[in-house]
C-alpha positions in Angstrom: 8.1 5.8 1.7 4.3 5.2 1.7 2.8 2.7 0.5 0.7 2.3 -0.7 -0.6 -0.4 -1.9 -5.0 -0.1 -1.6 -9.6 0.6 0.7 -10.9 1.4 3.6 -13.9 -1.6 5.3 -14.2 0.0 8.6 -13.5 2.8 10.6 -14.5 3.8 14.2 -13.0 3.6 17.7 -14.2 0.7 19.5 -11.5 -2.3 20.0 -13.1 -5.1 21.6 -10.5 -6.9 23.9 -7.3 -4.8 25.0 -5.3 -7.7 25.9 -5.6 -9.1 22.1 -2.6 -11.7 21.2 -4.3 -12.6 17.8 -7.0 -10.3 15.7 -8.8 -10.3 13.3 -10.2 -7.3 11.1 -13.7 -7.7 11.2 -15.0 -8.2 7.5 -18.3 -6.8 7.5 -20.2 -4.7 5.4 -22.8 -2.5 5.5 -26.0 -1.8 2.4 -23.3 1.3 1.9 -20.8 -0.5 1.7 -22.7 -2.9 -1.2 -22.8 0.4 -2.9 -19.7 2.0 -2.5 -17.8 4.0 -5.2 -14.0 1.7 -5.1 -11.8 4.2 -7.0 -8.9 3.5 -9.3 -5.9 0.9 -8.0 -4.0 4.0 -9.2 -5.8 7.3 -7.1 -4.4 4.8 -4.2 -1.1 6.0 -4.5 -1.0 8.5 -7.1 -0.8 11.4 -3.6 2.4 9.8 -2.9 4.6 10.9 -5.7 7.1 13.1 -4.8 8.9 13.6 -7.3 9.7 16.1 -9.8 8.0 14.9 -12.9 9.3 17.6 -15.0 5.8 18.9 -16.2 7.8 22.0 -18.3 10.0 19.7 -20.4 8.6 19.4 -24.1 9.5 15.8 -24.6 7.4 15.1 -21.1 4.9 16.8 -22.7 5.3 15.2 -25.8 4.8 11.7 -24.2 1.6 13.4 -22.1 -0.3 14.0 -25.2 0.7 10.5 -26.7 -0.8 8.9 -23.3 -3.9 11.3 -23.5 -4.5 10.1 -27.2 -4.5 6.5 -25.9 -6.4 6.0 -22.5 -7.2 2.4 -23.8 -3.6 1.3 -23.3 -3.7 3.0 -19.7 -6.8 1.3 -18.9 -5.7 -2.3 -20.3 -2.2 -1.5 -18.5 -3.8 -0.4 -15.3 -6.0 -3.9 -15.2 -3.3 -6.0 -15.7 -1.3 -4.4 -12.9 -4.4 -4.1 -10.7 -3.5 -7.8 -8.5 0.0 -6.5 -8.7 0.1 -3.3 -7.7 -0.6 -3.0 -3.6 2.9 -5.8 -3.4 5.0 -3.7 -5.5 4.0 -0.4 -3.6 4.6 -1.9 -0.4 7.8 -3.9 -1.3 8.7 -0.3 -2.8 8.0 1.0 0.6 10.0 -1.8 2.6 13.1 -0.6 0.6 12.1 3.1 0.7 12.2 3.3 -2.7 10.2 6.3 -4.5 6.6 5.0 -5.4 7.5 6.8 -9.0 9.1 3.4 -9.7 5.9 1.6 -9.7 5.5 2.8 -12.9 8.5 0.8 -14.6 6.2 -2.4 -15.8 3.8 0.1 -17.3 6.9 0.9 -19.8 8.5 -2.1 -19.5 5.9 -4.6 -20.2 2.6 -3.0 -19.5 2.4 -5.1 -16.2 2.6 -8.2 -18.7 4.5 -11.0 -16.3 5.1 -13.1 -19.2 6.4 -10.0 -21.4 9.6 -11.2 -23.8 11.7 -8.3 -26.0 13.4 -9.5 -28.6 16.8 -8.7 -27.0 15.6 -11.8 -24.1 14.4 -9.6 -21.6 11.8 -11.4 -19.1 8.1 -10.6 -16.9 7.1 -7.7 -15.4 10.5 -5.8 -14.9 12.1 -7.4 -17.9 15.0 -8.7 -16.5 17.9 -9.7 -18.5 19.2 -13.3 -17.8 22.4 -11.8 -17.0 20.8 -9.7 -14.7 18.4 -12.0 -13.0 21.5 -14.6 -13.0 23.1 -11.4 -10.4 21.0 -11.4 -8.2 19.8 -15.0 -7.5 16.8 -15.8 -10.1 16.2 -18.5 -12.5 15.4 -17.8 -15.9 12.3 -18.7 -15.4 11.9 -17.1 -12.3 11.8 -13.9 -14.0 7.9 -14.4 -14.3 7.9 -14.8 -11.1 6.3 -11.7 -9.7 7.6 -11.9 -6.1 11.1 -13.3 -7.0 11.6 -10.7 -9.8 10.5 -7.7 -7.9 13.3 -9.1 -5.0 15.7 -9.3 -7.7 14.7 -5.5 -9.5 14.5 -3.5 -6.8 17.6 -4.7 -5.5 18.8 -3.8 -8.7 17.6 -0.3 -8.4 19.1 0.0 -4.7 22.3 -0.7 -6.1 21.6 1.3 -8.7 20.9 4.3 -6.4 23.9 3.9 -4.6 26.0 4.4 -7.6 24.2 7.2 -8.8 23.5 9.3 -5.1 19.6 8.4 -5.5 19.5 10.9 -8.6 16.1 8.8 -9.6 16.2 9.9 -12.9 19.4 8.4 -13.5 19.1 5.5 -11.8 15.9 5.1 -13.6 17.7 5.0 -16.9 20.5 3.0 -15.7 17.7 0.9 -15.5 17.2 0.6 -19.2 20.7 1.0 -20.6 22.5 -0.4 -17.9 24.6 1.5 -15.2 28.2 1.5 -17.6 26.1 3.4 -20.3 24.7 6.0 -17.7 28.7 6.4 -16.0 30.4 6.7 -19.4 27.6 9.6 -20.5 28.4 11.6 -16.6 32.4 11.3 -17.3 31.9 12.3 -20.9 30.1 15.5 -19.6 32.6 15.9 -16.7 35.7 15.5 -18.8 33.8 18.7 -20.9 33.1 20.8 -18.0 29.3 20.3 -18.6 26.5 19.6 -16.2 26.3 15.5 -15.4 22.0 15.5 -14.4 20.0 13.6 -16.7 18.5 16.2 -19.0 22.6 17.2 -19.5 23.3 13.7 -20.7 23.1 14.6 -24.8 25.2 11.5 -25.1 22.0 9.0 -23.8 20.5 6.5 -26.1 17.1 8.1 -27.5 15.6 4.9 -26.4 16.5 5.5 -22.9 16.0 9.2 -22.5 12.4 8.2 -24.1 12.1 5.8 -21.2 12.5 7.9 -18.4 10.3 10.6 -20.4 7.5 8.1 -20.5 7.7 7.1 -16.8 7.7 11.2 -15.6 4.9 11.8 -18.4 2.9 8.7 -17.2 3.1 9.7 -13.5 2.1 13.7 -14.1 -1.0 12.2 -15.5 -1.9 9.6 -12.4 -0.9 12.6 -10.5 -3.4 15.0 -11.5 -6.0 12.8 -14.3 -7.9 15.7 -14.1 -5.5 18.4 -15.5 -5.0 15.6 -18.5 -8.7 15.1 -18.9 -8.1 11.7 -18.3 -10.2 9.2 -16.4 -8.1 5.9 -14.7 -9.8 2.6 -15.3 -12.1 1.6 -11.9 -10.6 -0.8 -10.0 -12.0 -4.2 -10.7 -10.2 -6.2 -7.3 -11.1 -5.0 -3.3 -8.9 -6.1 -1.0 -10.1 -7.7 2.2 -8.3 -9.2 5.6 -8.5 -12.3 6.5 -7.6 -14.8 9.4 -4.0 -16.1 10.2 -3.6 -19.6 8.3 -6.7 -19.3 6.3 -7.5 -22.0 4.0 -7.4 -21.0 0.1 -9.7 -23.6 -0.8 -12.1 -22.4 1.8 -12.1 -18.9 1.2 -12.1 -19.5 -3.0 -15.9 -21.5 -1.7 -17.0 -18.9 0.9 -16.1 -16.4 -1.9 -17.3 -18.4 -4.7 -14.7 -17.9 -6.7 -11.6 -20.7 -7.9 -8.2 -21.0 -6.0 -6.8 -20.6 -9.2 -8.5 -17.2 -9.0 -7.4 -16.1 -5.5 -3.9 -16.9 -6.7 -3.3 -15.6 -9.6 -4.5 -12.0 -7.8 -2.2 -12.7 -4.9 1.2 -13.6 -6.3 2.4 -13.7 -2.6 0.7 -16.7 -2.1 2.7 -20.1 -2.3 1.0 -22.4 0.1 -2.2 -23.8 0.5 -3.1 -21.3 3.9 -2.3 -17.7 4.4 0.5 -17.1 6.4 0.5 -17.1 10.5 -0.9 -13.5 10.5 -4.1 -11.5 9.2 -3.2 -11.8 5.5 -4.5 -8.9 2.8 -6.2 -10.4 0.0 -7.6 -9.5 -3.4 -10.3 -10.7 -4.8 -12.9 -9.3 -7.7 -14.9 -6.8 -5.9 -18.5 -8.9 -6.2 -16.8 -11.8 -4.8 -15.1 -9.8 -2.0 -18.4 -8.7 -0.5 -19.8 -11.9 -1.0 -16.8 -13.3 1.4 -17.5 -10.6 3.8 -21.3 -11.0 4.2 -21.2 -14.8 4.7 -18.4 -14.2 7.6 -19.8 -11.4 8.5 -19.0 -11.9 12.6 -21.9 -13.4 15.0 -21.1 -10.8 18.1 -21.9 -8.1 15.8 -25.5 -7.4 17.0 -24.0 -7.0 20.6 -20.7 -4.3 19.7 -23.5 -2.4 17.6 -25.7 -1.8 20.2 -22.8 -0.8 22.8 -21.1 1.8 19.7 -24.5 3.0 19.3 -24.5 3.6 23.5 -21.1 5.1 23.6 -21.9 7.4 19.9 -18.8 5.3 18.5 -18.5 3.1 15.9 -16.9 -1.1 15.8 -13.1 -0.9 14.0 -11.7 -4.4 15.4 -12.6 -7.6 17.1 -10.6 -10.5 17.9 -10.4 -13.7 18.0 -8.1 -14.4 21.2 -7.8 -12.6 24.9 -5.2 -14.3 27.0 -5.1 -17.3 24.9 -8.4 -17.7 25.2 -10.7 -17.7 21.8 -13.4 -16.0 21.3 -16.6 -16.8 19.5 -18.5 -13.8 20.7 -19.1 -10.9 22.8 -19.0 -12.4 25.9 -19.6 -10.3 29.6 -16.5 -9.5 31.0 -14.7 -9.3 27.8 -12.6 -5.7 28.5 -13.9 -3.2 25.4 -11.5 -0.1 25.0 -13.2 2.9 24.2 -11.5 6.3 23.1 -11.6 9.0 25.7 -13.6 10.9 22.8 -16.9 9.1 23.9 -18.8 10.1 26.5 -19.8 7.7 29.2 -21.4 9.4 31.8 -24.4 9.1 30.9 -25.0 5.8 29.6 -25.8 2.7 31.3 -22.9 0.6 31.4 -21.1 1.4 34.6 -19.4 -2.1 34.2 -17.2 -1.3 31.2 -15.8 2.0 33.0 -13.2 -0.1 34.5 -11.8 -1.4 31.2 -11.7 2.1 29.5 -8.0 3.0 28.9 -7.7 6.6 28.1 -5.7 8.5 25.5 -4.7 11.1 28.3 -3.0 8.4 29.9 -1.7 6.7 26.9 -0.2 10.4 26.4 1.1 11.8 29.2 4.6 13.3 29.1 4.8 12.9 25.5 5.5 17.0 25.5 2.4 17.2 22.8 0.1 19.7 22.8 -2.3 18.6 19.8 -3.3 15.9 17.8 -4.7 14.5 14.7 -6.8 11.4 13.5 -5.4 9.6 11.0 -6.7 7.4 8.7 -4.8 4.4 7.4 -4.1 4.0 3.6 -3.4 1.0 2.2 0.7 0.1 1.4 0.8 2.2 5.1 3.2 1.5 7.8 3.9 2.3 11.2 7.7 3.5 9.9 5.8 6.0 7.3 3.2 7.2 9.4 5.8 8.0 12.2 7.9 9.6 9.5 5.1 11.8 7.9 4.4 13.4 11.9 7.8 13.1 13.3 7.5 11.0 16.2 8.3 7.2 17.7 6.4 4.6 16.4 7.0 3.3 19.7 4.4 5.9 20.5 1.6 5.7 18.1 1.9 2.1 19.1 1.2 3.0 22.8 -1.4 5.9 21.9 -3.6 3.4 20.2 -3.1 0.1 22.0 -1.5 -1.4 18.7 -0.5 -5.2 19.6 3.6 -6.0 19.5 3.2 -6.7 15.6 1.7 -3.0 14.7 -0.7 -4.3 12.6 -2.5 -1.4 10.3 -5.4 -1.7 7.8 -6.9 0.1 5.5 -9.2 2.6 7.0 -7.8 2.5 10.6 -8.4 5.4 12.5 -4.8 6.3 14.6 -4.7 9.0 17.2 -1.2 10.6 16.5 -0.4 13.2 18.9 1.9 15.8 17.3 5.4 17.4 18.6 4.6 21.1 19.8 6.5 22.6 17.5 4.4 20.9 14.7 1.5 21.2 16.7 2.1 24.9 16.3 3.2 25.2 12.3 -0.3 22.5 11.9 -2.2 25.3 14.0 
C-alpha cells in the first residue's frame, strides 16, 4: 500500500545524536518555507492509484464529463475531506487496502461525517445500523470518524475475501451488499457468461453508477490535467510534534482553539498526544505560526556545522542515553552521511562520531543505490516493498531508531538488490 496521507518541512542529512531513544522532528521553517506552494490534499496521493480506472468505458466517461462540469462539488468535497484524508490513507495502508478506496466518502457522503440517506445510512462511509451493529459500533458511533473507518474497512476486507480482491466488485458489494453482488456472479455462471463487474447486466443501476463514479472520480485526481481540472489547494499543513504534547498548549502556541486542533485530527481523544512524535493538522497560517515560535534554540549551532560539512539539519532530538537535551552541546555525537566531505574542514573532533553508509552497507550484495524521499501516509513496510529489500535494512542503512519513525520529507538511503540495481541502470 502507500500511504499516503500528506508535506515535506525538512530534508537534509545531518542527525544530531546517534544514540537517540526519543526525537523529535525539528519544526522549523525557513522565509521559503513562509512562501511555499502546499499542493492539493489530493496530488498527495493521487501517484498511488493503481488501479485500472477503466478510462475507455463510456459510462466512466459519462460520469468524467459530469465531474468536469462541476469542479465546485470536487472542491467543497475535497475541503471537507481535507482533516480526514492523511488517517484514511494510512489506515487504508495498515490494511493494504488499494488507496482507490479513499474515494468512497466522496460518493458516499462527500466526506460529510454527519451525512444521513433516507434509507438510515450514517457519517462518512454510511454505515448501515445493521452493519455498524456487525462489526462493533454504536449507532452513533457511525460519525465517529476513527470508529467507522475500523468498522468499513473491515467491512471491505471481508468483502475482498469473498470476492478474491476483484476491487470493483467488492466495491459495489459495498453499496448493494455482498448477497446482491453473489446472486448477480451465479446468475451469470449458471448462463455460461463472464462473472467481472462490467458482465454483471443483472446489477442495480444505482450500484453500477457507484462504482462508475468512484473509477471516473479517480481518473481525474489521477491525471487533473488531462480533465482540465484544477484540485482545490489544500487549506491544512501538517506538522510533528513532541510525544505527549499538550492540546491546550499547542491550540495557544498556534493561536488557534482546541476545538480547532480536534476537529482536524479525529485521532485525537485525550487531552495530550500520544507517547510518540504525533502528526498534526492545522490551517496552514497557524501551522507556521507553531513552528516559528518553537522553532529550536540549537539551531544557530547545527546550521553553522551543515554549512561546514555542505549538508543540510533533518532531525534533532530531545534525549541521548536518557539524557535530555536542550541544545547542541560539545560532545553530543552528530552522524553525518558518508556523502559529505570532511577532510578539509575544521572539526577533527566529530570524525570519531561519523558512522558511515559503507559500513552500514557492507554485505548487503548491493551494488547501487537511491535517495528516497519520504511521502506522507509512507511506511517502512511500503518503502521496503516498492525496492525489494528488508526493512530491517533501510532501518540499519539510515540509523532509524527501534520504532522506524518516517516523516514527510525524510531523505532514506535505500541501497538496491543488484539485479534491480541493474534493470534501474
Amino acid at each position: 500500500m502507500k500511504p499516503k496521507t500528506l508535506l515535506p518541512i525538512i530534508l537534509g542529512n545531518i542527525v544530531l545524536g546517534m544514540a537517540v531513544t526519543s526525537s523529535v522532528v525539528a519544526a522549523t521553517t525557513t522565509p521559503e518555507s513562509a512562501t511555499h506552494h502546499d499542493p492539493s490534499p489530493l496530488e498527495q496521493v493521487q501517484e498511488d492509484f493503481d488501479l485500472d480506472l477503466a478510462t475507455h468505458h463510456p459510462q466512466v466517461q459519462s460520469h468524467q464529463r459530469k465531474f468536469q462540469q462541476r469542479t465546485d462539488l470536487i472542491e467543497k468535497t475535497v475541503s471537507q475531506a481535507e482533516p480526514y484524508l492523511n488517517y484514511i490513507a494510512q489506515e487504508l495502508e495498515n490494511k493494504n487496502l488499494p488507496l482507490e478506496l479513499i474515494l468512497l466518502p466522496f460518493i458516499e457522503s462527500n466526506y460529510n461525517p454527519h451525512a444521513r440517506s433516507y434509507m438510515g445510512a450514517l457519517g462518512l462511509w454510511q454505515l448501515m445500523p445493521a452493519t455498524a451493529r456487525r462489526f462493533g459500533v454504536s449507532h452513533e458511533g457511525r460519525r465517529d470518524i476513527k470508529e467507522s473507518t475500523r468498522a468499513a474497512l473491515t467491512y471491505i476486507n471481508y468483502l475482498a475475501k469473498i470476492f478474491n480482491k476483484d476491487w470493483l466488485l467488492v466495491m459495489a458489494a459495498y453499496n448493494a451488499g455482498e448477497g446482491t453482488v453473489g446472486r448477480a456472479i451465479r446468475r451469470n455462471r449458471a448462463a455460461g457468461k463472464p462473472t467481472d463487474f462490467w458482465a454483471l447486466n443483472s446489477l442495480p443501476l444505482q450500484t453500477k453508477q457507484y462504482v462508475h463514479k468512484i473509477l471516473a472520480l479517480a481518473s481525474i485526481i489521477a491525471d487533473p490535467e488531462r480533465y482540465n481540472v484544477e484540485l482545490p489547494k489544500a487549506r491544512l499543513k501538517e506538522i510533528q510534534v513532541s510525544a505527549n504534547t499538550s492540546i491546550s498548549q499547542l491550540a495557544k502556541t498556534a493561536n488557534v482553539s482546541a476545538e480547532t486542533i480536534y476537529k482536524l485530527n479525529p485521532g485525537l481523544k485525550r487531552a495530550a498526544t500520544p507517547q510518540e512524535i504525533y502528526t498534526i493538522w492545522l490551517p496552514v497560517a497557524d501551522a507556521h505560526r507553531y513552528q516559528e515560535k518553537t522553532e529550536q534554540p540549537e539551531k544557530s549551532v547545527l546550521t553553522k556545522l551543515a554549512s561546514v560539512l555542505n549538508t543540510k539539519i533533518i532531525q534533532t532530538p530531545t534525549t541521548v542515553d536518557n539524557t535530555t537535551l536542550s541544545r547542541a552541546d560539545v560532545g553530543n555525537p552528530v552522524a553525518v552521511r558518508n556523502t559529505v566531505d570532511v577532510d578539509n574542514t575544521d572539526m577533527d573532533n566529530t570524525k570519531d562520531n561519523l558512522k558511515t553508509q559503507n559500513k552500514n552497507s557492507e554485505n548487503t550484495n548491493t551494488t547501487n543505490y537511491v535517495q528516497y524521499q519520504v511521502r506522507s501516509g509512507d511506511s517502512l513496510y511500503r518503502i521496503a516493498q516498492k525496492f525489494k529489500v528488508a526493512i530491517s535494512d533501510i532501518s540499519r542503512w539510515n540509523q532509524l531508531n527501534k520504532n522506524g519513525l518516517l516523516y514527510p520529507g525524510q531523505q532514506l538511503i535505500v541501497y538496491l538488490p543488484r539485479v534491480q540495481a541493474h534493470v534501474n541502470a
